[in-house]
PADRENKE-493121 format. One line per 4 residues: their letters; for each residue x, y, z of C-alpha. Coordinates in pm, whole numbers, plus 50000, padded with zeros to 5 digits. Layout:
a) X Y Z ~ ...;
END
This chain:
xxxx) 88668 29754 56221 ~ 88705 29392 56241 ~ 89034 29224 56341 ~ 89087 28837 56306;
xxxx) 89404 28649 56350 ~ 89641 28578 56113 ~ 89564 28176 56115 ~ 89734 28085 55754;
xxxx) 90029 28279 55782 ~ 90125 28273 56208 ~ 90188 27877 56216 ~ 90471 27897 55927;
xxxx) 90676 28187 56095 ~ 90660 27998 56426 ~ 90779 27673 56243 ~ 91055 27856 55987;
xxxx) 91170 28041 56297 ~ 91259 27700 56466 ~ 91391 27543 56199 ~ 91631 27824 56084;
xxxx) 91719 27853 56464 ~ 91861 27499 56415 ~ 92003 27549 56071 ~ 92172 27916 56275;
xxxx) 92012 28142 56074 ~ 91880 28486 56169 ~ 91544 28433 56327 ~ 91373 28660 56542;
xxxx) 91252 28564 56883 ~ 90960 28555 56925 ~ 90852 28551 56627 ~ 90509 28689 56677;
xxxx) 90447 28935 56933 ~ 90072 29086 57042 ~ 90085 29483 57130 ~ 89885 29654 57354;
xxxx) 90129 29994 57436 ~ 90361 30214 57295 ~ 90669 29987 57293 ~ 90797 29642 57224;
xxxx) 91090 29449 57194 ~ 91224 29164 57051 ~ 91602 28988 56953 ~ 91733 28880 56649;
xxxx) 91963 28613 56688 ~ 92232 28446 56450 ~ 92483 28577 56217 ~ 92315 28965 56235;
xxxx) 92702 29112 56055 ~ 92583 29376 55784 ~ 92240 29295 55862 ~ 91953 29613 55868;
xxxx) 91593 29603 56018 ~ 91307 29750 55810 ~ 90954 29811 55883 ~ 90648 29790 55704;
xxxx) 90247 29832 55747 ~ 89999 29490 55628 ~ 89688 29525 55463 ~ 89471 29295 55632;
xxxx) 89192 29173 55397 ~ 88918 28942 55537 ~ 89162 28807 55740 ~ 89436 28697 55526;
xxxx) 89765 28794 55566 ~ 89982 28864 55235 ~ 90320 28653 55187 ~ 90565 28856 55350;
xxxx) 90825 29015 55137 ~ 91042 29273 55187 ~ 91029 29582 55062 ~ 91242 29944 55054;
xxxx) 91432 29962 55344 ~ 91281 30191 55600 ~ 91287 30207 55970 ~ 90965 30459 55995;
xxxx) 90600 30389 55843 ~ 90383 30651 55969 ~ 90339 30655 56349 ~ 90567 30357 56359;
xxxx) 90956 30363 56409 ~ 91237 30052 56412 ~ 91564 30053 56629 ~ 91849 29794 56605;
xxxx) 92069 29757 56846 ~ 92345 29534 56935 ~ 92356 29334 57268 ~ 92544 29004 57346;
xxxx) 92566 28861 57019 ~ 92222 28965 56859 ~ 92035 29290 56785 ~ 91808 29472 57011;
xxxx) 91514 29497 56762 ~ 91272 29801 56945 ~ 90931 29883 56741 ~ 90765 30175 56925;
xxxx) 90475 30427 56837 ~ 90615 30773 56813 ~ 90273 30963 56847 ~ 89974 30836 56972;
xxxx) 89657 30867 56704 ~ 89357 31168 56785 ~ 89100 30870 56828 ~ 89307 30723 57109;
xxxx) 89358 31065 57322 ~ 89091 31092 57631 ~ 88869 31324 57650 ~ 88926 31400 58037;
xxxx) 88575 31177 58098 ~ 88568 30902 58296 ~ 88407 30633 58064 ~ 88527 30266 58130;
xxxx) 88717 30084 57844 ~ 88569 30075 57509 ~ 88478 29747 57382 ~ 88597 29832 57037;
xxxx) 88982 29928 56979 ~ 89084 30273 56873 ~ 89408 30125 56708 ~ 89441 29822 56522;
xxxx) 89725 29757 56289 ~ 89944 29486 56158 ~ 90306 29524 56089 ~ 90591 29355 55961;
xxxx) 90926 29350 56093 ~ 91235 29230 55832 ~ 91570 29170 55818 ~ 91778 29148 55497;
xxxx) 92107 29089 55405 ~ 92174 29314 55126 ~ 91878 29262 54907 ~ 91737 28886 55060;
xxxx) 91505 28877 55354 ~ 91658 28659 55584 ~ 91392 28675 55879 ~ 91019 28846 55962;
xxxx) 90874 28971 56283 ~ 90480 29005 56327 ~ 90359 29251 56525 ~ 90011 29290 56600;
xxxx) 89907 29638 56775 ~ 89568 29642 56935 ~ 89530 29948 57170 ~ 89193 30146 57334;
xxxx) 89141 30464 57417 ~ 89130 30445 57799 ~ 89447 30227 57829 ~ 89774 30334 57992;
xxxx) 89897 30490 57647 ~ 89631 30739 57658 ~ 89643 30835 58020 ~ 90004 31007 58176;
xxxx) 90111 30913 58552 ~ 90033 31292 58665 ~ 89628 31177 58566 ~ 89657 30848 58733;
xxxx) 89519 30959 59083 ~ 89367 30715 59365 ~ 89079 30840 59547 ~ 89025 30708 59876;
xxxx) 88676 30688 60048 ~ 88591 30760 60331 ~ 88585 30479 60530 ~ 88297 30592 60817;
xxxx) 88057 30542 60514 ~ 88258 30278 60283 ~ 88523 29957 60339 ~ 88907 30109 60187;
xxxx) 88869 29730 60008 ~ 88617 29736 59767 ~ 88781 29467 59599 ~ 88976 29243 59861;
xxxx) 89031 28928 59583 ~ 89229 29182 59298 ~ 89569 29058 59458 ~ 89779 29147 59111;
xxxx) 89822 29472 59021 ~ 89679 29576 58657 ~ 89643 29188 58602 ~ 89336 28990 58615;
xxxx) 89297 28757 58919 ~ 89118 28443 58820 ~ 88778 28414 58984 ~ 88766 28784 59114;
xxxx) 88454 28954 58933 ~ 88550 29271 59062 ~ 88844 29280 58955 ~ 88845 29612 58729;
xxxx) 89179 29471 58501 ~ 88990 29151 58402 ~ 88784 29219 58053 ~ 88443 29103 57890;
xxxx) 88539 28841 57802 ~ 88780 28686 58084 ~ 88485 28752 58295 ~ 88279 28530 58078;
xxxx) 88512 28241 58145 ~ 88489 28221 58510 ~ 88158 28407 58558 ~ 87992 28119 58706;
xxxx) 88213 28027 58945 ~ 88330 28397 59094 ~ 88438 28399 59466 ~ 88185 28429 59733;
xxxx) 88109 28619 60059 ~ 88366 28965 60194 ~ 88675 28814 59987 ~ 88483 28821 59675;
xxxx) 88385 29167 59671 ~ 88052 29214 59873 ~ 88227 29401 60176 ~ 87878 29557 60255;
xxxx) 87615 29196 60242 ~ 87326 29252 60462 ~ 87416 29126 60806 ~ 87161 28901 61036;
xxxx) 87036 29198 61268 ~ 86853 29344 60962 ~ 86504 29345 61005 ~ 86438 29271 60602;
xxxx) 86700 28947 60661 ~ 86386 28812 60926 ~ 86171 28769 60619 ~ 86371 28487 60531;
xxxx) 86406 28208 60704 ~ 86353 28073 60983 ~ 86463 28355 61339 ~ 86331 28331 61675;
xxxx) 86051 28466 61842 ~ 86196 28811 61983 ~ 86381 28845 61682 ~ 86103 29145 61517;
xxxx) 86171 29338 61882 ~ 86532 29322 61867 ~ 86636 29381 61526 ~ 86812 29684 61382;
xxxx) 86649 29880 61090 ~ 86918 30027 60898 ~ 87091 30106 60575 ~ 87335 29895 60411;
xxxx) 87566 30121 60388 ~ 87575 30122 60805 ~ 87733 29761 60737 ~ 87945 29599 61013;
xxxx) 88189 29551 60809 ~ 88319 29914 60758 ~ 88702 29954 60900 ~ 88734 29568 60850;
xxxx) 88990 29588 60625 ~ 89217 29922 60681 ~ 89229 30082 61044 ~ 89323 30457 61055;
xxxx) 89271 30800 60959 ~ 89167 30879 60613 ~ 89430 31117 60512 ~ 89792 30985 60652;
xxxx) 89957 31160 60903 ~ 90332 31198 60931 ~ 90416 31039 61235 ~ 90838 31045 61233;
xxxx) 90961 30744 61426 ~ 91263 30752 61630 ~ 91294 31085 61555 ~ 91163 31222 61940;
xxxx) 91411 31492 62057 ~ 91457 31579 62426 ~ 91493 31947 62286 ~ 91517 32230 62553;
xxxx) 91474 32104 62888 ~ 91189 32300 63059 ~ 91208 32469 63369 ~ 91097 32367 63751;
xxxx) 90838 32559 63829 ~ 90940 32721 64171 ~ 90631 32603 64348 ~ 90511 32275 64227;
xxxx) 90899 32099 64119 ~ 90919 31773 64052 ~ 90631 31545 63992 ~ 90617 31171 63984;
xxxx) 90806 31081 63651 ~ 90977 31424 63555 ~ 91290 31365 63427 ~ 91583 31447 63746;
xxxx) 91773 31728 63592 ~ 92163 31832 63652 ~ 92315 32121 63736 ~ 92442 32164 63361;
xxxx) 92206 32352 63110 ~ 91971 32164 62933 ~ 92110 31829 63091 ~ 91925 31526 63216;
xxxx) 92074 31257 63489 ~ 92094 30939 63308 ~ 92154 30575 63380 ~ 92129 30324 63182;
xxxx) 91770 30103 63131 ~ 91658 29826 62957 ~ 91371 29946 62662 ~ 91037 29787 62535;
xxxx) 91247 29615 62243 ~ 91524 29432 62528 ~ 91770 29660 62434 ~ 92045 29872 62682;
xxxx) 92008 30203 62636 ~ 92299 30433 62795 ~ 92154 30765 62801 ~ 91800 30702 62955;
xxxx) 91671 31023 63194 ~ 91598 30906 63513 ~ 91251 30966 63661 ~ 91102 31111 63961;
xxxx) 90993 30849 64218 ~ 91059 30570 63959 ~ 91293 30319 64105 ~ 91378 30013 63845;
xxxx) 91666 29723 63794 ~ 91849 29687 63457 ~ 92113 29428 63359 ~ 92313 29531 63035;
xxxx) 92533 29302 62849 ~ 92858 29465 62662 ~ 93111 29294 62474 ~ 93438 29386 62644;
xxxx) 93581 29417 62253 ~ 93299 29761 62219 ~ 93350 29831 62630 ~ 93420 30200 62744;
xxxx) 93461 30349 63062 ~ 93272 30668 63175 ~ 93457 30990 63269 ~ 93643 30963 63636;
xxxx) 93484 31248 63729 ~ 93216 31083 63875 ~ 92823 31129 63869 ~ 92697 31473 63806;
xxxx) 92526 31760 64059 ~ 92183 31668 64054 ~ 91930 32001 64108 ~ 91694 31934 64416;
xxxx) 91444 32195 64304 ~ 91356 32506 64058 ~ 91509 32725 64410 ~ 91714 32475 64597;
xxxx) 92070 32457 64618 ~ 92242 32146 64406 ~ 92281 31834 64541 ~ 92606 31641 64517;
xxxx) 92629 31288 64504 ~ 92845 31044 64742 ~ 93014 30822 64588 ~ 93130 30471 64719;
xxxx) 93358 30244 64499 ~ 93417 29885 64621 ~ 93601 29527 64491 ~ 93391 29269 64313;
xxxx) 93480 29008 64501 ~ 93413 28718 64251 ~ 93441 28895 63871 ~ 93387 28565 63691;
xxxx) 93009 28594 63773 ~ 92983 28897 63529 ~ 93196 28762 63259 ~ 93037 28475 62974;
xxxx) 93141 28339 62678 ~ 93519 28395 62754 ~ 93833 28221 62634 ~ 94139 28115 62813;
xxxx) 94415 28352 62799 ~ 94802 28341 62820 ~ 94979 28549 63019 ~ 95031 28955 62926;
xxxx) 95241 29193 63042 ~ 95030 29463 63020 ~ 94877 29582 63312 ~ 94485 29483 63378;
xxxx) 94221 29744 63381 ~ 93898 29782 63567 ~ 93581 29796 63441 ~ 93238 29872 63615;
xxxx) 92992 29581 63699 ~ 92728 29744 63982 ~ 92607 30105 64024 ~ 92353 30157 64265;
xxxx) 92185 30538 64285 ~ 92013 30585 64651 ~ 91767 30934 64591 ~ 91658 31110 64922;
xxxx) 91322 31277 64817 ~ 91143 31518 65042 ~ 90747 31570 64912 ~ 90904 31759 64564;
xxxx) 91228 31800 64561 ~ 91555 31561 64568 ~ 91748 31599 64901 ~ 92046 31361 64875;
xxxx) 92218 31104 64619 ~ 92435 30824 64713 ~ 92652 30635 64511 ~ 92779 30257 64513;
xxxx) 93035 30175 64224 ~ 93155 29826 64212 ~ 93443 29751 64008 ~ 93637 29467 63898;
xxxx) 94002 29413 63773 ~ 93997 29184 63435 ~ 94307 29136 63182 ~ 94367 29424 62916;
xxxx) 94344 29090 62654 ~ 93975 28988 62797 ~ 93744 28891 62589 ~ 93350 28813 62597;
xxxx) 93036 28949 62742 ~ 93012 29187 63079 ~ 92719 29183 63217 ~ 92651 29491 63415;
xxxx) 92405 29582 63679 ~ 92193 29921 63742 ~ 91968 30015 64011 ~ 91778 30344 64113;
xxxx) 91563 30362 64454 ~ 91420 30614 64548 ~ 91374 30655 64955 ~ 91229 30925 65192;
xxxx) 91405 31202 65393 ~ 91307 31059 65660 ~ 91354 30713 65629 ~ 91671 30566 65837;
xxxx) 91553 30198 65695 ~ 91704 30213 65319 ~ 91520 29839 65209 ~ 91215 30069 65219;
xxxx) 90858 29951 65273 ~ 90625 29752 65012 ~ 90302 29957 65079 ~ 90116 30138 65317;
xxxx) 89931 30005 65469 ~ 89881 29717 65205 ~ 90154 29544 64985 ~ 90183 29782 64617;
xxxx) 90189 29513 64263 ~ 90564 29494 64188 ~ 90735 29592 64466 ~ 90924 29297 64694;
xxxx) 90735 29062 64966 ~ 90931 29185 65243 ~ 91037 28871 65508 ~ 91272 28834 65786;
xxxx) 91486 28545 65959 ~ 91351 28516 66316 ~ 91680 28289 66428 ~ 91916 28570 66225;
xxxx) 92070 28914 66380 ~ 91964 29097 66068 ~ 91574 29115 66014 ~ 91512 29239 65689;
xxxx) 91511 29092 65378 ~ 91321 28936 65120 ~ 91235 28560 64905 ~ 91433 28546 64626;
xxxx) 91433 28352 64292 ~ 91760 28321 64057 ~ 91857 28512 63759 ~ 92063 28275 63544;
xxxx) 92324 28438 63254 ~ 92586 28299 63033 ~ 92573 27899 63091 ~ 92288 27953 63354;
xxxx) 92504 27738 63617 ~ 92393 27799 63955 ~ 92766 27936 64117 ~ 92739 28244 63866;
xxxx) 92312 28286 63896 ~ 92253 28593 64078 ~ 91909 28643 64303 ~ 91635 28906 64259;
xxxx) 91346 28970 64492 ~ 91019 28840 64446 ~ 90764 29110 64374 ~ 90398 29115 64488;
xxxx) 90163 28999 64251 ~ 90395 28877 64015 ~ 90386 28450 63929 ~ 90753 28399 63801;
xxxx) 90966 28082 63701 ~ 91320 28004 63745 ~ 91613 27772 63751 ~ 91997 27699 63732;
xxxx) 92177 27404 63651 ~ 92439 27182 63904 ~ 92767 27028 63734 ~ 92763 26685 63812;
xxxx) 92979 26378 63746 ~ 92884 26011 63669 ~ 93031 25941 64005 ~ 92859 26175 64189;
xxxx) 92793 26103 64541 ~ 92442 26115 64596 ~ 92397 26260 64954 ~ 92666 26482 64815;
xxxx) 92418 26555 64536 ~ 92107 26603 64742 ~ 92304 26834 65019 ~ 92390 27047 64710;
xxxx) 92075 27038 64534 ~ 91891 27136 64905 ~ 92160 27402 64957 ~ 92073 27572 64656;
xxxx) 91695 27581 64692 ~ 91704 27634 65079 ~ 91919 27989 64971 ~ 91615 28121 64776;
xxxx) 91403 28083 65114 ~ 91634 28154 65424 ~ 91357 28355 65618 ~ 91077 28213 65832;
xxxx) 90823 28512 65844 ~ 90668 28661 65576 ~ 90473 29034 65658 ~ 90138 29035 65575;
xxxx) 90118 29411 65555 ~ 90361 29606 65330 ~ 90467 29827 65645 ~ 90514 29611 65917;
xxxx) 90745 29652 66184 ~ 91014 29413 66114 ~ 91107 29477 66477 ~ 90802 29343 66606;
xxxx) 90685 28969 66490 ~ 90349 29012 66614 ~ 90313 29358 66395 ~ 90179 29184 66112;
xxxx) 90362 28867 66038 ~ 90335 28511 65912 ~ 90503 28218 66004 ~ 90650 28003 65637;
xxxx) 90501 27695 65615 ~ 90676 27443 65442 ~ 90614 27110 65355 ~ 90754 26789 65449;
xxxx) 91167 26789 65382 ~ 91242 26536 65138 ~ 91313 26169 65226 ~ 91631 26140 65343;
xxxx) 91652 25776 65471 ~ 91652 25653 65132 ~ 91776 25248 65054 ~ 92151 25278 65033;
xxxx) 92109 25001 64755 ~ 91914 25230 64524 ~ 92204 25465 64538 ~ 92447 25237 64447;
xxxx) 92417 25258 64099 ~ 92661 25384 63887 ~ 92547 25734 63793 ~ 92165 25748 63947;
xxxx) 92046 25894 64250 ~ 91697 25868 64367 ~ 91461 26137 64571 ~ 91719 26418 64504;
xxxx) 91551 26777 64544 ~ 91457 26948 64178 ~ 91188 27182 64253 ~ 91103 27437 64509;
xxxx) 90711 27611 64492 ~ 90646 27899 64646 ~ 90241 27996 64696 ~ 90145 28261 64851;
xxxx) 89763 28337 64942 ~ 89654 28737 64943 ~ 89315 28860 64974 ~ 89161 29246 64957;
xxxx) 89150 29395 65300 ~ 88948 29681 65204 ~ 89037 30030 65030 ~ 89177 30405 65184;
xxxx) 89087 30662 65023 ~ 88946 30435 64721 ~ 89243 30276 64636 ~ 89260 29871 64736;
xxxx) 89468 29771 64966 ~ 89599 29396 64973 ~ 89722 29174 65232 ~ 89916 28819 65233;
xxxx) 89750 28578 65415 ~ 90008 28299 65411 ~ 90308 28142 65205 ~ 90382 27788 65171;
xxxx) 90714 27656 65047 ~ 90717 27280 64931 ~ 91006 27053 64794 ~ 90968 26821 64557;
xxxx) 91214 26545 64415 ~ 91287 26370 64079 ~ 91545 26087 64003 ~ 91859 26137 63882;
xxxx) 92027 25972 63604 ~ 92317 26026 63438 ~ 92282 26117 63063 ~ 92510 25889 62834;
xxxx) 92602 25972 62478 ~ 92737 25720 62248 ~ 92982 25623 62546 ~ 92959 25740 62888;
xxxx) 93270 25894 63018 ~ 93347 26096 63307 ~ 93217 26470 63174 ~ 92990 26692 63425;
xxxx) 92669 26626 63319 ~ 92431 26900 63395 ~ 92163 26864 63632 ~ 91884 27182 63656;
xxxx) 91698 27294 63956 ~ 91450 27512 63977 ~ 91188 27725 64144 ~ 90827 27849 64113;
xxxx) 90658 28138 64245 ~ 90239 28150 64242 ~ 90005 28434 64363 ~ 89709 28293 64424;
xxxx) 89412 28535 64530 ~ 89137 28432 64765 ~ 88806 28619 64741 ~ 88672 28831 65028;
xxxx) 88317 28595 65016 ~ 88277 28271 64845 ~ 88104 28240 64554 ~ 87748 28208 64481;
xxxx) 87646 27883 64380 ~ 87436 27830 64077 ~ 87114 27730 64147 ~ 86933 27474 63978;
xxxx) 86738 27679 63713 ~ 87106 27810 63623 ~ 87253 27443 63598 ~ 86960 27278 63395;
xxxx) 86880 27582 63164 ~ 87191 27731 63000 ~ 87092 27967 62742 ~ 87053 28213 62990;
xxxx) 87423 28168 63069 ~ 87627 28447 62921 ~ 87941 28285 62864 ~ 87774 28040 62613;
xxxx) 87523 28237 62444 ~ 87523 28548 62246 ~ 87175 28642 62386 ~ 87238 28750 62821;
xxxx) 86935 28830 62950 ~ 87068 28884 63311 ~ 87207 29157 63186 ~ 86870 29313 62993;
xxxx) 86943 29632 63246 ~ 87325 29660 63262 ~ 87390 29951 63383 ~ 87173 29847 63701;
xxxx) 87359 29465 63770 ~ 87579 29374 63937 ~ 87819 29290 63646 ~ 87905 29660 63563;
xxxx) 88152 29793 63695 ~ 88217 30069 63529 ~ 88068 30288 63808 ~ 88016 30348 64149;
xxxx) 87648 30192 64284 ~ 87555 30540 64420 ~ 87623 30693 64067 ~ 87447 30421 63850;
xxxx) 87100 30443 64147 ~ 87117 30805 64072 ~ 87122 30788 63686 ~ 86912 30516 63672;
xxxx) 86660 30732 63883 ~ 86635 31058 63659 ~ 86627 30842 63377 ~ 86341 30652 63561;
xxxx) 86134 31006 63603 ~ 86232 31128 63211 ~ 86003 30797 63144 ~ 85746 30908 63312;
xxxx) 85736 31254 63185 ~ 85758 31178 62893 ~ 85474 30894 62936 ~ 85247 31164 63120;
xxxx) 85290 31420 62821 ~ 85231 31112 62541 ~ 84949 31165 62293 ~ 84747 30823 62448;
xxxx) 84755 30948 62796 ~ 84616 31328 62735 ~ 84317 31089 62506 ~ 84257 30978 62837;
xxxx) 84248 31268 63042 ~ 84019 31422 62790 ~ 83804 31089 62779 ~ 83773 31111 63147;
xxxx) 83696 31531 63184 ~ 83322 31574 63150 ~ 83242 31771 62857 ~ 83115 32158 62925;
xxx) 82769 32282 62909 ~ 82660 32593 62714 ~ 82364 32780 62834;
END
């Protein structure tokens, strides 16, 4: 069942359909079309008025085409059938096969595509205009038995391995779907022959298709090549199908799960258990049914949310930005009755509303505004939630609300500010401790002011918003263990004055350190400096006898304080009840200066120019003992360092070094012990040793 291209006859319908496209005659494009499903299409352009579409069936012989001609009108031969239809000036022309032949129908096997075709036919598309033929289409159908005209969607299923035993990717270079990528032999849409064209130059390695090559622990891979000594004690005698690189290129179950996202419900709210209450993280519950107390937190993505439960024991800071266009104000009624316990009574909050003295610090991006009549209205900038806690249960709630009074017409951002702390019954001291004994990673290194009244407080560092200018930063504490960065920027003027300048500039940075002990302990007495506390050392104040010629230039300023560091040494100080406590051993605040100059554009006129300050905070830890040194062997011979090679023999017994620490020592003796006398049991009742008990036992004498 040969087929060979129509070579005499395809050239001159490719050349009279160009032509008679020029001349505007009908001509159908293409002109020659190759077939390979059910369905194809084609237009016929020009004059198509009182034109009609016939179709007939070629008799190949030895490769020839006949002349075309037309024949009777007909728009079905056999299995075939024509369509016409009109669209934008030209017909539609649709040649589709209306049943499929018995020879091209599967047989439910799984046999890959037959090399020969199971339909091959030539037809002939016309069009005539009354009795002439005024253009041809050739259509050559070619179709197998296996191919997509043979096989329905509900058949077409995907198996998945199982991906313990086999890669998901058994193909990682077949990028196009049911197309044949160039290069990729196992690609299963590329035929015979493409393969033939690129067979010698297919892609190499994972990509390529070999997702299970032998890898180089293999004992067989040793036989070739050249491997190191230890390499026949060491390697790993195994299957290929145990390959490394199973799971490389899909992660997960086999079967997917439904996971819904964002779909988590707080559902019913369950119950206090009358003798264990709240734990550490339980949701605080209200006096309402099935109602959580909520204020509003910052999420894993940055964003505000309003309704987030409060938890047990869980204090936290959040800073929300609203535009006042979208702002709303809660319900006057205040917050709600909080329930202390599963049996206690409820607990009512006191609330405290206060002034903001200076609202422009919460407000960005604003515009000016004319004057309104209408009245202005307040809106909420601070809350502050104060929890008394006694060991499960919630005691007491206090409330500060901080408002502000903006115009009705305000626009821009409002930056709003939430905190939750959670204190003792029996605290009086509301800043709270940091640790006891030892300092706890994120909460504040607590300090005092030895020359001030008030003793507590804490470092600080700024918290820039809007234009991030240093009159609207607001501070937050510096927490233990935690190396931040921050700054602000100064307006300045080309005709700044410079000791004005530097006054500012040390202002600014002094306010971030205004104590002059730091406690080393995260509960010491801040009534008692010799409880527990370290003097601030800081480092030589900047020059301030600087040449009054340097500063006379227009718009510079020499040695004017930029940067403030902050380091602050800690150290283990040993462990209650297993848990490590950690200490500060001292702080160290040093200034450091840059020069000034003022910034011109293509002019330099008398705008602020902006000049940024900032400030650095760095935990450094110091190890209870120093270091062992390397000795020489470990200087001069580095492939038994472990960092550099993949081979660590100090670490042969790993479970017994001193680099795990997975363990206690006392467990990893003890382990190490029984599996110490399992050796020699199992030594003792070895074949070779009973040889030589029986070597050694004299042999018996019969009488």
């Amino acid at each position: 069942m040969g087929f060979l291209p129509p070579i005499p006859l395809l050239p001159a319908l490719l050349l009279l359909g160009f032509l008679g496209l020029l001349r505007g005659d009908l001509v159908f494009i293409p002109p020659f079309i190759r077939m390979s499903g059910p369905k194809i299409r084609a237009f016929l352009v020009g004059d198509t008025e009182n034109v009609t579409v016939s179709l007939a069936q070629l008799q190949v012989e030895a490769g020839i085409l006949p002349v075309p001609a037309c024949g009777l009108p007909s728009n079905e031969t056999g299995d075939w059938s024509v369509t016409a239809t009109p669209s934008l000036g030209a017909l539609e022309v649709t040649v589709s096969l209306q049943r499929r032949p018995q020879q091209c129908v599967s047989n439910g096997t799984t046999e890959p595509f037959a090399e020969a075709p199971c339909l091959l036919q030539t037809l002939l598309v016309s069009a005539r205009r009354g009795a002439a033929c005024s253009a041809h289409l050739l259509v050559q159908a070619e179709m197998y038995a296996n191919s997509s005209l043979a096989h329905g969607a509900s058949e077409n299923v995907t198996l998945i391995p199982n991906q313990v035993y086999q890669p998901l990717g058994p193909c990682p270079c077949d990028l196009t779907a049911k197309a044949c990528d160039v290069r990729c032999c196992c690609d299963q849409d590329c035929s015979w022959a493409a393969k033939q064209l690129f067979g010698g130059a297919c892609l190499p390695g994972v990509f390529g298709g070999e997702v299970s090559p032998p890898f180089d622990q293999l004992c067989t891979e040793g036989t070739e090549g050249r491997v190191p000594d230890w390499f026949s004690l060491l390697c790993v005698q195994s299957s290929l199908d145990n390959s490394p690189f199973l799971g490389y290129f899909y992660h997960g179950a086999v079967s997917p799960r439904h996971c819904p996202g964002f779909e988590a419900s707080l559902g019913a709210v369950p119950r206090l258990s009358p003798d264990s209450g709240y734990r550490q993280g339980d949701p605080i519950r209200t006096t309402e049914k099935d109602v959580y107390f909520t204020v509003p937190q910052v999420s894993l993505a940055g964003q505000c949310v309003r309704d987030a439960p409060v938890g047990f024991l869980q204090s936290f800071g959040a800073d929300c930005a609203t535009h006042l266009d979208a702002y709303w104000e809660r319900d006057g009624v205040g917050p709600a009755k909080v329930q202390g316990s599963a049996t206690g009574a409820p607990v009512p909050p006191t609330v405290t509303y206060e002034a903001a003295t200076d609202p422009g610090r919460f407000l960005t991006a604003t515009e000016a505004l004319l004057s309104s009549s209408l009245a202005p209205r307040k809106v909420t900038v601070e809350e502050h939630y104060v929890f008394r806690w006694d060991n499960n249960t919630v005691t007491g709630l206090s409330v500060r609300i901080v408002q502000a009074e903006i115009s009705a017409q305000q626009t821009g951002i409002l930056t709003q500010r939430f905190t939750v702390k959670f204190l003792n019954h029996h605290s009086g001291n509301e800043k709270g401790l940091s640790g006891n004994p030892g300092y706890q990673h994120g909460r504040p290194v607590r300090a005092l002011n030895a020359n001030a009244t008030s003793n507590a407080g804490t470092l600080h560092v700024w918290q820039s918003a809007g234009r991030s200018l240093c009159t609207s930063a607001t501070l937050r504490p510096v927490l233990f263990g935690e190396n931040v960065e921050s700054g602000c920027l100064l307006e300045v003027g080309i005709r700044e004055n410079c000791s004005r300048l530097r006054e500012r500039a040390a202002e600014r940075l002094g306010s971030l350190v205004p104590a002059t002990h730091v406690a080393a302990r995260g509960n010491s007495d801040s009534s008692n400096l010799a409880d527990g506390w370290l003097e601030i050392l800081r480092g030589d104040p900047p020059n301030a006898d600087v040449d009054p010629a340097a500063s006379g230039a227009l718009g510079a300023c020499p040695a004017v304080p930029a940067q403030l560091h902050i380091r602050i040494l800690f150290a283990d100080a040993g462990a209650v009840e297993g848990v490590v406590q950690q200490e500060i051993l001292g702080v160290e605040a040093r200034v450091s200066t840059v020069d000034w100059q003022y910034q011109c554009g293509l002019t330099c006129e008398d705008t602020a120019d902006l000049f940024p300050v900032a400030a650095s905070v760095r935990f450094i830890k110091i190890p209870a003992q120093p270091p062992r040194p390397l000795t020489r062997f470990q200087i001069n011979f580095t492939e038994y360092d472990c960092n550099r090679n993949d081979v660590c023999w100090p670490q042969l017994l790993y479970p017994l070094t001193r680099y795990y620490q997975g363990e206690p020592d006392s467990q990893c003796v003890a382990k190490a012990l029984l599996l110490t006398a399992f050796l020699l049991l199992a030594a003792l009742l070895s074949n070779p040793w009973a040889r030589v008990c029986r070597a050694r036992r004299p042999a018996a004498v019969y009488h």
